[in-house]
C-alpha positions as CSV (number, residue, x, y, z in Angstrom):
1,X,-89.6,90.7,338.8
2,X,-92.4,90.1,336.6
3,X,-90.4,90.1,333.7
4,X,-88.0,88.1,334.7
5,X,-90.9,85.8,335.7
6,X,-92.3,86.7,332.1
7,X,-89.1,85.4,330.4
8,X,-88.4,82.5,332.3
9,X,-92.1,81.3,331.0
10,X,-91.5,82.0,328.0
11,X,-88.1,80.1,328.1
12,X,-90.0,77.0,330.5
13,X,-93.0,76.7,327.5
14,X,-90.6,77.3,324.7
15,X,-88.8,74.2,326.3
16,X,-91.9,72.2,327.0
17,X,-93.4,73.2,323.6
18,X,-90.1,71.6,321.6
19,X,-90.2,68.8,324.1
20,X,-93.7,68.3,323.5
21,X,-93.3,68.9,319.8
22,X,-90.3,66.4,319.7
23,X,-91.8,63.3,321.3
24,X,-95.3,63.9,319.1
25,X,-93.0,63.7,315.8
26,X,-91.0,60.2,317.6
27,X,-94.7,59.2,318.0
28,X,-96.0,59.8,314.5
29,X,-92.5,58.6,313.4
30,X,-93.2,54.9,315.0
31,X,-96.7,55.1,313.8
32,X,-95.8,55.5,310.4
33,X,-93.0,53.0,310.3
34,X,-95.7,50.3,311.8
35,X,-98.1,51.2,309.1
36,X,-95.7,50.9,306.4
37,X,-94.2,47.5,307.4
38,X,-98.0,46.0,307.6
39,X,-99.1,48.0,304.7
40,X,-96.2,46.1,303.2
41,X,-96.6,42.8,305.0
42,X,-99.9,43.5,303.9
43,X,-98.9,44.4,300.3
44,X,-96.9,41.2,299.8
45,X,-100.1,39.0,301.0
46,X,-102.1,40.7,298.4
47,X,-99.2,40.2,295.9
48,X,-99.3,36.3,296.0
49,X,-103.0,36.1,295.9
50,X,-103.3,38.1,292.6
51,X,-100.5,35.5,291.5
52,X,-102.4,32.5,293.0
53,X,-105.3,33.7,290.9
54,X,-103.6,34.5,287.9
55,X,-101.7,31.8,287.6
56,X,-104.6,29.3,286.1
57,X,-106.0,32.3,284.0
58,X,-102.0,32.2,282.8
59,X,-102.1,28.4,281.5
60,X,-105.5,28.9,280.2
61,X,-104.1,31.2,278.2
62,X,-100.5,29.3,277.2
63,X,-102.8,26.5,276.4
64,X,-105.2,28.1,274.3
65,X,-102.2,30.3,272.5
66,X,-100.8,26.5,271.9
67,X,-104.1,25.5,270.2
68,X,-104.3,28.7,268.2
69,X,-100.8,27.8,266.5
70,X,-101.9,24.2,265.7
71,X,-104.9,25.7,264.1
72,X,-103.0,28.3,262.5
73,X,-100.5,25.5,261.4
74,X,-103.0,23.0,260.0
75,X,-105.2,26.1,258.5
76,X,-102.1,26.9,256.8
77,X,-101.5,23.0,255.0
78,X,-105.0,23.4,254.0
79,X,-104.6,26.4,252.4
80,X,-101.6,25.4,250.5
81,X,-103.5,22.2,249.6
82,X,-106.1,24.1,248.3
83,X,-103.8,26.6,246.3
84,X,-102.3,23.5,244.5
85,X,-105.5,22.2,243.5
86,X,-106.6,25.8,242.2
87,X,-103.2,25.7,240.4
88,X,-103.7,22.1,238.8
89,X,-107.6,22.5,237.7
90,X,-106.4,25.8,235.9
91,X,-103.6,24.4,234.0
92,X,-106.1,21.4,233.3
93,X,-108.7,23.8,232.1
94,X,-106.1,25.5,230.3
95,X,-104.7,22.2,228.7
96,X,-108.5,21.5,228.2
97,X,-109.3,25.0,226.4
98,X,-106.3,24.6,224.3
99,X,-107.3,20.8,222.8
100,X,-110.9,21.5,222.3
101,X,-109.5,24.6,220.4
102,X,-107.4,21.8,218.3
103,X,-110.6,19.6,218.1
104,X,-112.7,22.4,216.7
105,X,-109.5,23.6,214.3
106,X,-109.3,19.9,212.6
107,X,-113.6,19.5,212.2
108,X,-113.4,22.8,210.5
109,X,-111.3,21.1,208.0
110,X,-113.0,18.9,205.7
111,X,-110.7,16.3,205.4
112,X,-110.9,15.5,209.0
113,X,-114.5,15.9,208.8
114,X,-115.0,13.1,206.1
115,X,-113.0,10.7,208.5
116,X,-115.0,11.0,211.3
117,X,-117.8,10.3,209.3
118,X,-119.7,13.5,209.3
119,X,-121.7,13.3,206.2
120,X,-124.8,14.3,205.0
121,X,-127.0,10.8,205.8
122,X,-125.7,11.0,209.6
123,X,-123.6,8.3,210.1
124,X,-119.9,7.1,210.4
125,X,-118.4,6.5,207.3
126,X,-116.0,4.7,210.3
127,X,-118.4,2.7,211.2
128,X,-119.8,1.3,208.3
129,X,-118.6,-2.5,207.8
């Protein structure tokens, strides 16, 4: 008799332990699903504050990006500007290097120099009336 007391505890708390076992897992199961859809609810709330806070920081941004290219556009006009006047003054100093080289080619020349009145007293046989 006391075994078959001994086995029908052990069937009665095998029973009671899966029972037991059972609703604790239904109970943690619940738990977790109410976490999860407030964590979420709670997630989504978060969510659209970042974005509320971002949002000026993002047209800031745009703004200044817009300014940046202007900038970028009128530094660039400048720049070309500039390299065109570069360009011009050297082909002016060029043209200027080549006719002082023709000026000092024609007073080497004594004919020319006798025009322009370089003589020995000083002044311009050119000039003299």
């Amino acid at each position: 008799m006391g075994a078959e007391l001994a086995d029908k505890f052990k069937v009665l708390a095998g029973e009671a332990l899966g029972k037991n076992s059972e609703d604790f897992m239904k109970l943690v199961t619940e738990r977790f699903e109410k976490h999860t859809a407030s964590a979420g609810q709670d997630l989504v709330k978060r969510r659209k504050e970042i974005e509320n806070l971002v949002k000026p920081l993002g047209k800031n941004l745009s703004k200044f990006e817009h300014r940046v290219r202007e900038i970028e556009k009128a530094r660039e006009g400048a720049y070309a500007a500039i390299t065109e006047q570069v360009k011009n003054l050297a082909e002016g100093q060029t043209g200027l290097k080549s006719e002082t080289s023709r000026l000092v080619q024609a007073l080497r020349q004594p004919k020319t120099r006798g025009r322009w009145g370089n003589t020995s007293s000083g002044t311009c046989s050119k000039w003299r009336a």
